[in-house]
KOLGUMAR-102783 format. One record per atom (N, C-alpha, C, O): z, y, x negated; atom name. Coordinates in Angstrom, 2 decimals, padded with zeros to 5 digits. Each point is the difference from the previous one (the first is absolute). Layout:
residues N
<zz = Z yy = Y xx = X name = CA> $
...
***
This chain:
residues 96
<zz = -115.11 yy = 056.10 xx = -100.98 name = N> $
<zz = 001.20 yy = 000.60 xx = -000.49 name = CA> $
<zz = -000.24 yy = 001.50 xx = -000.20 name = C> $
<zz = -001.08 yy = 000.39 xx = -000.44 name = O> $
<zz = 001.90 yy = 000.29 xx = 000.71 name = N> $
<zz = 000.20 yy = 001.60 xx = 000.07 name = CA> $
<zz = 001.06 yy = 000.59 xx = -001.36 name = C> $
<zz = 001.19 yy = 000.24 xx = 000.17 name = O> $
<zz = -001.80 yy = -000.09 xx = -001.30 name = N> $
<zz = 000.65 yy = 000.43 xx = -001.22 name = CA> $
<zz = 000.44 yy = 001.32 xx = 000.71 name = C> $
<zz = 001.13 yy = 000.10 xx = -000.49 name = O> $
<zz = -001.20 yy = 000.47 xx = 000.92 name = N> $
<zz = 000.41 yy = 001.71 xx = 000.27 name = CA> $
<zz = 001.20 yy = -000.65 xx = 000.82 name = C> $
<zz = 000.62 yy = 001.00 xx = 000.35 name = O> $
<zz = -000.06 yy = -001.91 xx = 000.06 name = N> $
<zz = 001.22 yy = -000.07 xx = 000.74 name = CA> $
<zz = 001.27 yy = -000.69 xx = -001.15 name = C> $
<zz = 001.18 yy = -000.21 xx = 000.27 name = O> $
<zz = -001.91 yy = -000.07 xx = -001.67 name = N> $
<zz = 001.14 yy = -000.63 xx = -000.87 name = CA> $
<zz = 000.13 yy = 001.84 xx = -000.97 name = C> $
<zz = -000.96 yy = 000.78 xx = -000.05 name = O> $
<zz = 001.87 yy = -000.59 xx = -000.36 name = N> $
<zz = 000.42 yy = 000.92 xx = -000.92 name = CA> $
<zz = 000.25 yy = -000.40 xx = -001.28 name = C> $
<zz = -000.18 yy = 000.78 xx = -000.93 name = O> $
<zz = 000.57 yy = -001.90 xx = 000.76 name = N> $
<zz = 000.01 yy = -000.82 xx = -001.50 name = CA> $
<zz = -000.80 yy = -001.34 xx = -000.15 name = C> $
<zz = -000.27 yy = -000.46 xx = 001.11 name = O> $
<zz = -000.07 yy = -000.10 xx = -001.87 name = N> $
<zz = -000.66 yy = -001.62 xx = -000.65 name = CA> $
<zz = 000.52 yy = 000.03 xx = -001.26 name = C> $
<zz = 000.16 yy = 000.94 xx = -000.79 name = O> $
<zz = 000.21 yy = -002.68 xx = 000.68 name = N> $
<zz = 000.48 yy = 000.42 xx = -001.78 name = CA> $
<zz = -000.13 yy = -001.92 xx = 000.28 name = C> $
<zz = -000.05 yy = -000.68 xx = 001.03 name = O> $
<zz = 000.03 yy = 000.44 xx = -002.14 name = N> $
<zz = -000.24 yy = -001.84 xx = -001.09 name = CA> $
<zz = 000.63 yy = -000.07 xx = -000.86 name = C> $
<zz = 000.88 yy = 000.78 xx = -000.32 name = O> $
<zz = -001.20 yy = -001.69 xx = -000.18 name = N> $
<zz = 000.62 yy = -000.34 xx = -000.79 name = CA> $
<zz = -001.06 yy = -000.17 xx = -001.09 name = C> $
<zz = -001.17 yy = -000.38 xx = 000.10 name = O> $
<zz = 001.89 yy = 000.77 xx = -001.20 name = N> $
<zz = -001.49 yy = 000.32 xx = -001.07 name = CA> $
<zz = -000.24 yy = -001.50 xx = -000.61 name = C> $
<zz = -001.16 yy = -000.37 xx = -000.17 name = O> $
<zz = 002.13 yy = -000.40 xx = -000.12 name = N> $
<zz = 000.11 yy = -000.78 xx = -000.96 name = CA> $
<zz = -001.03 yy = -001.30 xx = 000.61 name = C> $
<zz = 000.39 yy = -000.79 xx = 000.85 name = O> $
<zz = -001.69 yy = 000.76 xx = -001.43 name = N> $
<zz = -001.11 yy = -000.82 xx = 000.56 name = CA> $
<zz = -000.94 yy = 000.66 xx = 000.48 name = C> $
<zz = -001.22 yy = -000.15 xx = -000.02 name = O> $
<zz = 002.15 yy = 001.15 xx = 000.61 name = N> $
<zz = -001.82 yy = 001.00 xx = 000.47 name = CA> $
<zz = -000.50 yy = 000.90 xx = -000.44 name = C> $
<zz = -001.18 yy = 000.27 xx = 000.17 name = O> $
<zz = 002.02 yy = 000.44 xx = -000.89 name = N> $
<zz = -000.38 yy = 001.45 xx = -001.07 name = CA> $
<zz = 000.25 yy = -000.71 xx = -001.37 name = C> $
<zz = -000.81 yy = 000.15 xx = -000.91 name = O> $
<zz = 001.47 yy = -000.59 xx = 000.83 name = N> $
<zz = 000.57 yy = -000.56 xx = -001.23 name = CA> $
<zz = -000.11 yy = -001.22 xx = -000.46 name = C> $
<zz = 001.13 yy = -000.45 xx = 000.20 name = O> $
<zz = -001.84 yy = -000.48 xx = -000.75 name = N> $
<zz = -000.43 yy = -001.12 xx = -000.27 name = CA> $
<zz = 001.09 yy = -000.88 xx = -000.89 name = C> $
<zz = -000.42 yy = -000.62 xx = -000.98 name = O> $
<zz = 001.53 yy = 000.58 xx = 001.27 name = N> $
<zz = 001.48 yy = -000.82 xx = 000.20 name = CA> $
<zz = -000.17 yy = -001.56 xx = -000.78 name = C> $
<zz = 000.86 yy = -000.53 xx = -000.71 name = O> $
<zz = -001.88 yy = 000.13 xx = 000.97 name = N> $
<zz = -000.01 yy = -001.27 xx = -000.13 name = CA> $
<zz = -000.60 yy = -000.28 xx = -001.80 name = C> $
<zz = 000.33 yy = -000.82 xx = -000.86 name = O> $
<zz = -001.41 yy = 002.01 xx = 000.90 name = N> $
<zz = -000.58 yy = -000.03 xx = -001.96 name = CA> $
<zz = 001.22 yy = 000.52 xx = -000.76 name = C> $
<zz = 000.12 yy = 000.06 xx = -001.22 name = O> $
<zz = 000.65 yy = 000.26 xx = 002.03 name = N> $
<zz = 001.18 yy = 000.80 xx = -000.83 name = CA> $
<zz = 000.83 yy = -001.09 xx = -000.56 name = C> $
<zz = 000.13 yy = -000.19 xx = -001.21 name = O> $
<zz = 000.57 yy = -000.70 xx = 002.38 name = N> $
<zz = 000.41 yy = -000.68 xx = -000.28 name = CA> $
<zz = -000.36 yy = -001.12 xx = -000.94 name = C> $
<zz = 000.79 yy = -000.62 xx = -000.71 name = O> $
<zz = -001.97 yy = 000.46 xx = 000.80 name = N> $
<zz = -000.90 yy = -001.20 xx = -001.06 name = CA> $
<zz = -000.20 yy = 000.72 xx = -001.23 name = C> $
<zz = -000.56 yy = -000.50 xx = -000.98 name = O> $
<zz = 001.09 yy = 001.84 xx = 001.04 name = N> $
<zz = -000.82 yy = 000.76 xx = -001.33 name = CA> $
<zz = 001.16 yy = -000.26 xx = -000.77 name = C> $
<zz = -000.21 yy = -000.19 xx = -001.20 name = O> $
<zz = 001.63 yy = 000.14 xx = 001.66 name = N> $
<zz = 001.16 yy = 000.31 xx = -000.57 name = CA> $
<zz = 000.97 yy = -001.76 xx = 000.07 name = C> $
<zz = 000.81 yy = -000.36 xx = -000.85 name = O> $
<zz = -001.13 yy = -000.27 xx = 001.81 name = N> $
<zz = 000.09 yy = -001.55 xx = -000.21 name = CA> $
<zz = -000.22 yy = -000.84 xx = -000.96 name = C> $
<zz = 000.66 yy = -000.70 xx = -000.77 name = O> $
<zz = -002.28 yy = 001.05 xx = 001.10 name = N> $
<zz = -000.65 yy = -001.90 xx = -000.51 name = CA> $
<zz = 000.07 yy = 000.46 xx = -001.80 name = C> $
<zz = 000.04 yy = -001.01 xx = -000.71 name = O> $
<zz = -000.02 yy = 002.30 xx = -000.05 name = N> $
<zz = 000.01 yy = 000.20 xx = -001.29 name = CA> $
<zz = 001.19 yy = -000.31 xx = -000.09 name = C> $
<zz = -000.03 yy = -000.70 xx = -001.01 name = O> $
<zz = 001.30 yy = 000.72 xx = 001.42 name = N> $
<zz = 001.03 yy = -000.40 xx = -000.36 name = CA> $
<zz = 000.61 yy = -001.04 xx = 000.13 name = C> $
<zz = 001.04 yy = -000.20 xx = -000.62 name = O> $
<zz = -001.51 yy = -000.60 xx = 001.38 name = N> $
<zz = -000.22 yy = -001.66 xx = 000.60 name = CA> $
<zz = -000.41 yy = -000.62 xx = -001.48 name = C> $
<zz = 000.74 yy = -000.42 xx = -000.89 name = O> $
<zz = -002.17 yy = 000.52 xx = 000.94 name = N> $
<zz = -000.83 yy = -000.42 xx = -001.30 name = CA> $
<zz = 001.19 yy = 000.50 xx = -001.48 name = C> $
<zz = 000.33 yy = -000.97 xx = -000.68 name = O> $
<zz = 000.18 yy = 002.12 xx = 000.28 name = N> $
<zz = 000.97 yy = 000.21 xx = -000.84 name = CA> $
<zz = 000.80 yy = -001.12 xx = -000.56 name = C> $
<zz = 000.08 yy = -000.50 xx = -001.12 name = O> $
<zz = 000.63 yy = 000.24 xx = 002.51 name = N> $
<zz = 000.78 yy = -000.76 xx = 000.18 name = CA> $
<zz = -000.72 yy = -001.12 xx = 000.10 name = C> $
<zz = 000.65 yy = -000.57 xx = 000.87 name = O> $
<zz = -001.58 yy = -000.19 xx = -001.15 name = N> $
<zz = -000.52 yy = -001.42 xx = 000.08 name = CA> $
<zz = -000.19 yy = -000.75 xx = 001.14 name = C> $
<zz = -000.18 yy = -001.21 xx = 000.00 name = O> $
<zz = 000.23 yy = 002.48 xx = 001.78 name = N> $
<zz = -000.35 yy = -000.93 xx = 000.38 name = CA> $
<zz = -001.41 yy = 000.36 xx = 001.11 name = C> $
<zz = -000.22 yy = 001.08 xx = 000.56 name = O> $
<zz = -000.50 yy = -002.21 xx = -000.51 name = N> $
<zz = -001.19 yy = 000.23 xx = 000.82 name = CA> $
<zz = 000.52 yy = 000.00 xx = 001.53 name = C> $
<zz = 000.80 yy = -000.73 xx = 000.59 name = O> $
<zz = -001.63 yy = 001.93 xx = -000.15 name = N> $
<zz = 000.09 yy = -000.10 xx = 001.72 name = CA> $
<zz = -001.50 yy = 000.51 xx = 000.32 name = C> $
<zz = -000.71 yy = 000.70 xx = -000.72 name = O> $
<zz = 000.48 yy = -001.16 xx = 001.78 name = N> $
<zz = -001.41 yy = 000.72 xx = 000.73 name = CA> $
<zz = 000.55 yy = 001.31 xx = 000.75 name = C> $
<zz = 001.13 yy = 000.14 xx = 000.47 name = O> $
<zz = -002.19 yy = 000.80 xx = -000.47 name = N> $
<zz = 000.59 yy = 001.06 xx = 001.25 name = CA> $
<zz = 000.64 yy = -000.06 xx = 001.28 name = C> $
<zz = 000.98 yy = 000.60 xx = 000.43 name = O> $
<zz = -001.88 yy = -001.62 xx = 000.21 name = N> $
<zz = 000.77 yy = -000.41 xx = 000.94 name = CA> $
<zz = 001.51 yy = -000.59 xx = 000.16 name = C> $
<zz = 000.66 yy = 000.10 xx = 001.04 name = O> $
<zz = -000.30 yy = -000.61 xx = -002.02 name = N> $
<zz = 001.03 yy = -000.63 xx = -000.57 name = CA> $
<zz = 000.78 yy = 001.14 xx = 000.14 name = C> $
<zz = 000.72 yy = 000.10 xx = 000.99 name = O> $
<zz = -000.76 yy = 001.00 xx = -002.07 name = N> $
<zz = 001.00 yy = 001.34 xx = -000.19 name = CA> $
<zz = -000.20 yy = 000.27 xx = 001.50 name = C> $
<zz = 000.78 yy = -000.59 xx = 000.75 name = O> $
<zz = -001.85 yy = 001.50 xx = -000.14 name = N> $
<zz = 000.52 yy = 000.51 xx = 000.75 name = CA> $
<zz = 000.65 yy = -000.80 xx = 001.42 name = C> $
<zz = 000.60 yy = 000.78 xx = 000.75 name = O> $
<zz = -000.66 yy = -002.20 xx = -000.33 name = N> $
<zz = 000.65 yy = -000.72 xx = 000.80 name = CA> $
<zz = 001.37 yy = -000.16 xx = -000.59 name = C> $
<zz = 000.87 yy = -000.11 xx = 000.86 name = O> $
<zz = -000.42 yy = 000.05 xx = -002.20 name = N> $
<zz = 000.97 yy = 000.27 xx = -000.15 name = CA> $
<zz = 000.66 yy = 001.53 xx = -000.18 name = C> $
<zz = 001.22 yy = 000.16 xx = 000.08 name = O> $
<zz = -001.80 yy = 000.53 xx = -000.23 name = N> $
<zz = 000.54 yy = 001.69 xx = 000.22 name = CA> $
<zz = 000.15 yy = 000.25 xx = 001.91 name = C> $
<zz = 000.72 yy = 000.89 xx = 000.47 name = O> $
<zz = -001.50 yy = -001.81 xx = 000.36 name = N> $
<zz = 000.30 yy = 000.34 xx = 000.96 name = CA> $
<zz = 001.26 yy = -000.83 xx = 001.00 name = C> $
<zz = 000.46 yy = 000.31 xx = 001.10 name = O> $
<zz = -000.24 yy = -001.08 xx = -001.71 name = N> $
<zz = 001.51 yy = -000.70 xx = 000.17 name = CA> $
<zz = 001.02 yy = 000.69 xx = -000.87 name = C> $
<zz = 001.09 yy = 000.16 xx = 000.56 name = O> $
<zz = -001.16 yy = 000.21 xx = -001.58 name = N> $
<zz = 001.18 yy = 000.68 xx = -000.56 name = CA> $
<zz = -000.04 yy = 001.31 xx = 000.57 name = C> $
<zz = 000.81 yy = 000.03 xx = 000.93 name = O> $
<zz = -001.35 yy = 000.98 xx = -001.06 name = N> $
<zz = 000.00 yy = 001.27 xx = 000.43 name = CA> $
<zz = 000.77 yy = 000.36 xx = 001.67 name = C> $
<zz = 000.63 yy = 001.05 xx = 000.15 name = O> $
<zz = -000.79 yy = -002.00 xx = 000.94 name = N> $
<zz = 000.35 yy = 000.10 xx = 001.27 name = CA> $
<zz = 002.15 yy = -000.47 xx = -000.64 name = C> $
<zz = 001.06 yy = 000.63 xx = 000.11 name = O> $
<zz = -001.35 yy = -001.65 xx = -000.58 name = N> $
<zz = 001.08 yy = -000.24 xx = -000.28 name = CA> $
<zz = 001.00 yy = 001.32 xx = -001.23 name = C> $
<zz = 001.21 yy = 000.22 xx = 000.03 name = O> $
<zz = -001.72 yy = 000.11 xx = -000.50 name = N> $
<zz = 000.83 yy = 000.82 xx = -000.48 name = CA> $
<zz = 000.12 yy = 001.28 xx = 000.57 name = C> $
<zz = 000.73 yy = 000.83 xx = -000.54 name = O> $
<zz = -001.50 yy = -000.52 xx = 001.79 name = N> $
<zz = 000.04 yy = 001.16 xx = 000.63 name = CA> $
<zz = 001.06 yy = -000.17 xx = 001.03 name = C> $
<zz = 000.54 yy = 001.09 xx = 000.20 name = O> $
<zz = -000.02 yy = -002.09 xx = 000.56 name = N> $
<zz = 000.81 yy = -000.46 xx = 000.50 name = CA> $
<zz = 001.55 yy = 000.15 xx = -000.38 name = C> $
<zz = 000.55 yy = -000.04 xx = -001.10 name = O> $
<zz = -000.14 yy = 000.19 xx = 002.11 name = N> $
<zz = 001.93 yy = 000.93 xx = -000.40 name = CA> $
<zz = 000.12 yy = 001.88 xx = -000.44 name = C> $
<zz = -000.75 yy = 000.96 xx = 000.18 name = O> $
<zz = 001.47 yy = -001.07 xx = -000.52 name = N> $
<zz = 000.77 yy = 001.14 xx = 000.06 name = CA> $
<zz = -001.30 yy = 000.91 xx = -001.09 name = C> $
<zz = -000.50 yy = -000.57 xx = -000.98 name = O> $
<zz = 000.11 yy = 002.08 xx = 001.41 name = N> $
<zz = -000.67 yy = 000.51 xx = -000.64 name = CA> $
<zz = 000.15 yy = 000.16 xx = -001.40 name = C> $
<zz = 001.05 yy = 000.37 xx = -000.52 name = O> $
<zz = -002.34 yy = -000.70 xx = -000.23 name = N> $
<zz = 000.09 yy = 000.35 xx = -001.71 name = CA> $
<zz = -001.54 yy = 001.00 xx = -000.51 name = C> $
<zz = -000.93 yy = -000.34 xx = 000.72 name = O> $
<zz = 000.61 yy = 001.15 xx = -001.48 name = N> $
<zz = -000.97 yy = 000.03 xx = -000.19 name = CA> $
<zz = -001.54 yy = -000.70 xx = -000.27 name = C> $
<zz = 000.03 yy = -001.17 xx = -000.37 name = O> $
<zz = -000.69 yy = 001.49 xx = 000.44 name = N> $
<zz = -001.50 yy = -000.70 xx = 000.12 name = CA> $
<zz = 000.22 yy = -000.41 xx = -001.79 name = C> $
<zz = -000.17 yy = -001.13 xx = -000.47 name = O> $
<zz = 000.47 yy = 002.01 xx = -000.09 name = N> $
<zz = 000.39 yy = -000.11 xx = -001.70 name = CA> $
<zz = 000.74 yy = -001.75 xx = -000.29 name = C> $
<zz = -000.46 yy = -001.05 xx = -000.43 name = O> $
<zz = 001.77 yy = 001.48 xx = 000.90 name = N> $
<zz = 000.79 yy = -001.36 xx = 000.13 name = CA> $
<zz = -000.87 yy = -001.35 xx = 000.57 name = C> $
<zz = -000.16 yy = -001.01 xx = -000.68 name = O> $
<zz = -000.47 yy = 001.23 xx = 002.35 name = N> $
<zz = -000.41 yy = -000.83 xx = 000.19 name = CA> $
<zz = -001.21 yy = -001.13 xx = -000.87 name = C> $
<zz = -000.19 yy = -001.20 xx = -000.20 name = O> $
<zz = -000.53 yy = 002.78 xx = -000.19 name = N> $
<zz = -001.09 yy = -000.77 xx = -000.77 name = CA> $
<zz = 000.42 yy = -000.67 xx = -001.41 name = C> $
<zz = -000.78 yy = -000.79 xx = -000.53 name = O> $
<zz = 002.02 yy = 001.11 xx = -000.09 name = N> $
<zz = 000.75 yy = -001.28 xx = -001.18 name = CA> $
<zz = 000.28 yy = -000.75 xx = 000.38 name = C> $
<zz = 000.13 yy = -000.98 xx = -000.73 name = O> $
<zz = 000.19 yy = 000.85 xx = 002.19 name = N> $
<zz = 000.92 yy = -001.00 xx = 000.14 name = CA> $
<zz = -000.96 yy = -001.01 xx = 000.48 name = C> $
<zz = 000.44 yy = -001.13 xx = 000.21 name = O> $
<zz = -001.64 yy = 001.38 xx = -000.01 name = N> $
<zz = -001.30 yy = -001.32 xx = 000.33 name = CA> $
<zz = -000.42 yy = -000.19 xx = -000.81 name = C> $
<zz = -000.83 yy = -000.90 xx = 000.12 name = O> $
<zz = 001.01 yy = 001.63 xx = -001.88 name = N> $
<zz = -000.64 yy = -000.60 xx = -001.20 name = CA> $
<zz = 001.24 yy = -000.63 xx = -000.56 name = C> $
<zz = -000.25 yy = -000.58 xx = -001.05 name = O> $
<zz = 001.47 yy = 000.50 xx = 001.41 name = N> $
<zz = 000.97 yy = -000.59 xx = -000.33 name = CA> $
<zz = -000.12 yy = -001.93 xx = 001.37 name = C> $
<zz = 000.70 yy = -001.01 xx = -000.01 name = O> $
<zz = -001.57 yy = 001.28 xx = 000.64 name = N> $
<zz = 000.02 yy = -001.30 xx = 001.08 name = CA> $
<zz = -001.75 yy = -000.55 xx = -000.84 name = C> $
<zz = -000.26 yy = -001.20 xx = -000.08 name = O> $
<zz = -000.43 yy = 001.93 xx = -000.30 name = N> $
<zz = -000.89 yy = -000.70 xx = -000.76 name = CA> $
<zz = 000.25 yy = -001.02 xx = -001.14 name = C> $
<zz = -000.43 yy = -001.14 xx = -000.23 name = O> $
<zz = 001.36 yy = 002.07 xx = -000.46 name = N> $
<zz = 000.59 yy = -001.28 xx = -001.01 name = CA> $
<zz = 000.83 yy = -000.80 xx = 000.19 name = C> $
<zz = 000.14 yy = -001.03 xx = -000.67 name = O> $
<zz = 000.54 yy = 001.35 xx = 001.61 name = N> $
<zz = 000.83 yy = -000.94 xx = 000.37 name = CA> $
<zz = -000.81 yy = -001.36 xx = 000.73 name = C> $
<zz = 000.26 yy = -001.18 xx = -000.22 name = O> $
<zz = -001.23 yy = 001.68 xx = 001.07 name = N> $
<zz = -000.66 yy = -001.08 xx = 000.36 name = CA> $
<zz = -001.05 yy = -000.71 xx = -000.66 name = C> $
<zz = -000.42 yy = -001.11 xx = 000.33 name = O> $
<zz = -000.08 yy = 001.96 xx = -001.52 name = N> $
<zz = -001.21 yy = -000.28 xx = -001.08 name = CA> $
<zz = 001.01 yy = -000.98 xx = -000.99 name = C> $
<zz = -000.33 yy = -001.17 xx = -000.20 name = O> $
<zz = 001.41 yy = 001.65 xx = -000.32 name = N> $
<zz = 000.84 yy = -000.13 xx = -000.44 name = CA> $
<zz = -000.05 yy = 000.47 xx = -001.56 name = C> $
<zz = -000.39 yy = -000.75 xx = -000.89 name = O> $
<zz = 000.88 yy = 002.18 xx = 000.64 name = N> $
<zz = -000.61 yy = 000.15 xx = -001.29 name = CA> $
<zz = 001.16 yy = 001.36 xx = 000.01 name = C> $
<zz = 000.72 yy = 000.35 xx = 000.93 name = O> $
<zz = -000.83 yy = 000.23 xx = -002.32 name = N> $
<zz = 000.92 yy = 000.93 xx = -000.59 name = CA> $
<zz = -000.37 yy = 001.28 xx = 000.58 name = C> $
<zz = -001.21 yy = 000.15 xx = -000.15 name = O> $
<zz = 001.98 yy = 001.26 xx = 001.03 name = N> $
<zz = -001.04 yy = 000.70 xx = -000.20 name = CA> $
<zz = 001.15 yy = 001.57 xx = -000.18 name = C> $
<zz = 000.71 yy = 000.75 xx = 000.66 name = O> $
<zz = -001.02 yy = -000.91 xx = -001.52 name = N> $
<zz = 001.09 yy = 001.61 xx = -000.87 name = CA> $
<zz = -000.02 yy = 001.28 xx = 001.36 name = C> $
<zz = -000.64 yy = -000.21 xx = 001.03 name = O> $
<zz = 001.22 yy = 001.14 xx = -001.19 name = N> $
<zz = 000.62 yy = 001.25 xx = 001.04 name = CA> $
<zz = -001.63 yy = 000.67 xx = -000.02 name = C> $
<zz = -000.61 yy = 000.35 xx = 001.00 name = O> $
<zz = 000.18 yy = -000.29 xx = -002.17 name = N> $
<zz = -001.09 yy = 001.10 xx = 000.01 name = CA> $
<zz = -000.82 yy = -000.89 xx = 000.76 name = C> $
<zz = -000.42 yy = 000.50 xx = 001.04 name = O> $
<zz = 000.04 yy = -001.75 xx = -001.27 name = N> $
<zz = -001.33 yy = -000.54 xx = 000.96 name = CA> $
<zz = 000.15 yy = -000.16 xx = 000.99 name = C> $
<zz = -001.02 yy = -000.05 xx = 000.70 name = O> $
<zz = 002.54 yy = -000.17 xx = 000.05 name = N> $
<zz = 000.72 yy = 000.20 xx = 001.76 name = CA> $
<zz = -000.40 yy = 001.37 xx = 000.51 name = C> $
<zz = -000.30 yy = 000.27 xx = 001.16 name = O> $
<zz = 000.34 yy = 000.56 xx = -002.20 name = N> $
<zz = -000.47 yy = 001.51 xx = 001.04 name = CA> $
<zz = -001.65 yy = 000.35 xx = -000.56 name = C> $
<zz = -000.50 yy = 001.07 xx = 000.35 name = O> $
<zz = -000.12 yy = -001.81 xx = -001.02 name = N> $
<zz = -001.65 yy = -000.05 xx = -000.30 name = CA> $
<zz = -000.65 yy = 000.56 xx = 000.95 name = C> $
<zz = -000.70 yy = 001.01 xx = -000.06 name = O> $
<zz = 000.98 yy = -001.78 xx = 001.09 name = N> $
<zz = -000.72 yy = 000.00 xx = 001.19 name = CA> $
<zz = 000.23 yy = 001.41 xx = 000.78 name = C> $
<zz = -000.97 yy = 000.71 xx = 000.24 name = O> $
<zz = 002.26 yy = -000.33 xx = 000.13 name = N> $
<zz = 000.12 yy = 001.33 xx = 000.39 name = CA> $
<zz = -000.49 yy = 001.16 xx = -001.42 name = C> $
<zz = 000.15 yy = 001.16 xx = 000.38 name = O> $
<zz = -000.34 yy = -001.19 xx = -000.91 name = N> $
<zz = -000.09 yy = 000.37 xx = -001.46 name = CA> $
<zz = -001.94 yy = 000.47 xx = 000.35 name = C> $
<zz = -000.58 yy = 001.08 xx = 000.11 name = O> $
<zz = 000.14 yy = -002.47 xx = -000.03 name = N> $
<zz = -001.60 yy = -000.05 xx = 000.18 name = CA> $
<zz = -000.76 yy = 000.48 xx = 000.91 name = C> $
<zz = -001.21 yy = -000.23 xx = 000.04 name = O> $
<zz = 002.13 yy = 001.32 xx = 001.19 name = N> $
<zz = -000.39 yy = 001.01 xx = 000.68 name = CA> $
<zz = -000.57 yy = 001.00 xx = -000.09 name = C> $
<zz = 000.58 yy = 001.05 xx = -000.26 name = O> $
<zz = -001.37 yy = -001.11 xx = 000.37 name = N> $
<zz = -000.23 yy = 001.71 xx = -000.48 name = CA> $
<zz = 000.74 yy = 000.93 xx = 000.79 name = C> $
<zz = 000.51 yy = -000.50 xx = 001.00 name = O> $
<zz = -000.27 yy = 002.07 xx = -001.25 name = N> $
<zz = 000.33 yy = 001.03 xx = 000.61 name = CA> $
<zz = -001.29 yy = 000.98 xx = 000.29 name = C> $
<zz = 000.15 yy = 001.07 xx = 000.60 name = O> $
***
Protein backbone atom coordinates (compact mmCIF):
# COMPACT_ATOMS: atom_id res chain seq x y z
CA UNK A 1 0.00 0.00 0.00
CA UNK A 2 1.17 3.54 -1.02
CA UNK A 3 0.12 6.08 1.94
CA UNK A 4 1.43 9.10 -0.24
CA UNK A 5 -1.55 8.37 -2.69
CA UNK A 6 -4.37 8.70 0.30
CA UNK A 7 -4.62 12.52 1.52
CA UNK A 8 -6.84 11.64 4.51
CA UNK A 9 -7.28 8.31 7.11
CA UNK A 10 -9.64 8.69 9.89
CA UNK A 11 -11.58 5.65 12.51
CA UNK A 12 -13.40 5.53 14.48
CA UNK A 13 -12.16 6.18 17.98
CA UNK A 14 -14.68 4.45 20.02
CA UNK A 15 -12.66 0.98 20.85
CA UNK A 16 -9.54 2.05 19.48
CA UNK A 17 -8.44 5.31 21.06
CA UNK A 18 -11.02 5.24 23.44
CA UNK A 19 -11.74 2.28 25.58
CA UNK A 20 -15.81 2.45 25.17
CA UNK A 21 -16.45 -0.64 26.69
CA UNK A 22 -14.76 0.24 30.70
CA UNK A 23 -16.84 3.21 30.21
CA UNK A 24 -19.73 1.64 29.78
CA UNK A 25 -19.17 -0.95 32.74
CA UNK A 26 -17.85 1.99 34.74
CA UNK A 27 -21.21 3.82 34.46
CA UNK A 28 -23.59 0.50 34.15
CA UNK A 29 -22.81 -2.27 36.38
CA UNK A 30 -22.66 0.57 39.62
CA UNK A 31 -26.00 1.46 38.75
CA UNK A 32 -27.34 -2.02 37.97
CA UNK A 33 -25.99 -3.15 41.50
CA UNK A 34 -27.88 0.36 42.94
CA UNK A 35 -30.69 -0.81 41.68
CA UNK A 36 -30.44 -4.53 42.99
CA UNK A 37 -29.62 -6.05 40.10
CA UNK A 38 -26.67 -8.48 39.32
CA UNK A 39 -25.28 -8.70 35.73
CA UNK A 40 -21.83 -9.97 34.55
CA UNK A 41 -19.94 -7.68 32.07
CA UNK A 42 -20.58 -9.57 29.49
CA UNK A 43 -24.15 -9.44 30.23
CA UNK A 44 -24.13 -5.30 30.17
CA UNK A 45 -22.15 -5.00 27.41
CA UNK A 46 -24.15 -7.77 25.07
CA UNK A 47 -26.90 -5.96 26.19
CA UNK A 48 -25.57 -2.30 25.42
CA UNK A 49 -24.77 -3.80 22.11
CA UNK A 50 -28.35 -4.68 21.10
CA UNK A 51 -29.78 -1.58 22.47
CA UNK A 52 -27.40 1.00 21.20
CA UNK A 53 -27.73 -0.18 17.22
CA UNK A 54 -31.33 -0.03 17.94
CA UNK A 55 -31.68 3.28 19.18
CA UNK A 56 -29.38 4.67 16.58
CA UNK A 57 -31.80 3.62 14.00
CA UNK A 58 -34.51 6.24 12.43
CA UNK A 59 -34.61 9.63 12.12
CA UNK A 60 -31.42 11.54 13.53
CA UNK A 61 -31.14 12.37 17.43
CA UNK A 62 -28.09 13.18 19.33
CA UNK A 63 -25.45 10.73 20.68
CA UNK A 64 -26.79 12.59 24.15
CA UNK A 65 -30.45 11.40 23.49
CA UNK A 66 -29.32 8.20 22.12
CA UNK A 67 -27.25 7.25 24.96
CA UNK A 68 -30.68 7.79 27.55
CA UNK A 69 -32.53 6.24 25.57
CA UNK A 70 -30.38 2.71 26.00
CA UNK A 71 -30.34 3.38 29.82
CA UNK A 72 -34.00 3.86 29.52
CA UNK A 73 -34.04 0.01 27.43
CA UNK A 74 -31.79 -1.26 30.36
CA UNK A 75 -34.48 -0.87 32.75
CA UNK A 76 -36.90 -1.54 30.89
CA UNK A 77 -35.39 -4.80 30.13
CA UNK A 78 -33.62 -5.22 33.72
CA UNK A 79 -36.79 -3.97 34.80
CA UNK A 80 -36.22 -1.37 37.40
CA UNK A 81 -36.89 2.49 38.17
CA UNK A 82 -34.49 4.77 36.59
CA UNK A 83 -35.03 8.73 37.29
CA UNK A 84 -33.98 11.55 34.23
CA UNK A 85 -30.61 12.14 35.96
CA UNK A 86 -29.45 8.34 35.78
CA UNK A 87 -30.95 8.17 31.81
CA UNK A 88 -28.37 10.86 30.93
CA UNK A 89 -25.49 9.29 33.61
CA UNK A 90 -24.08 7.73 30.99
CA UNK A 91 -23.71 10.65 28.51
CA UNK A 92 -22.95 12.61 31.69
CA UNK A 93 -19.89 9.93 32.46
CA UNK A 94 -17.94 11.22 29.43
CA UNK A 95 -15.38 12.97 29.88
CA UNK A 96 -14.60 16.22 27.79
Amino acid sequence: MNWREFEWVSFDCYGTLIDWESGILGYVWPLLRAKGCEASDAQILNLYSELEPREQSGPYRTYRDVLASVMHGYAKEVKFDLSAAEAAGLADSIAV
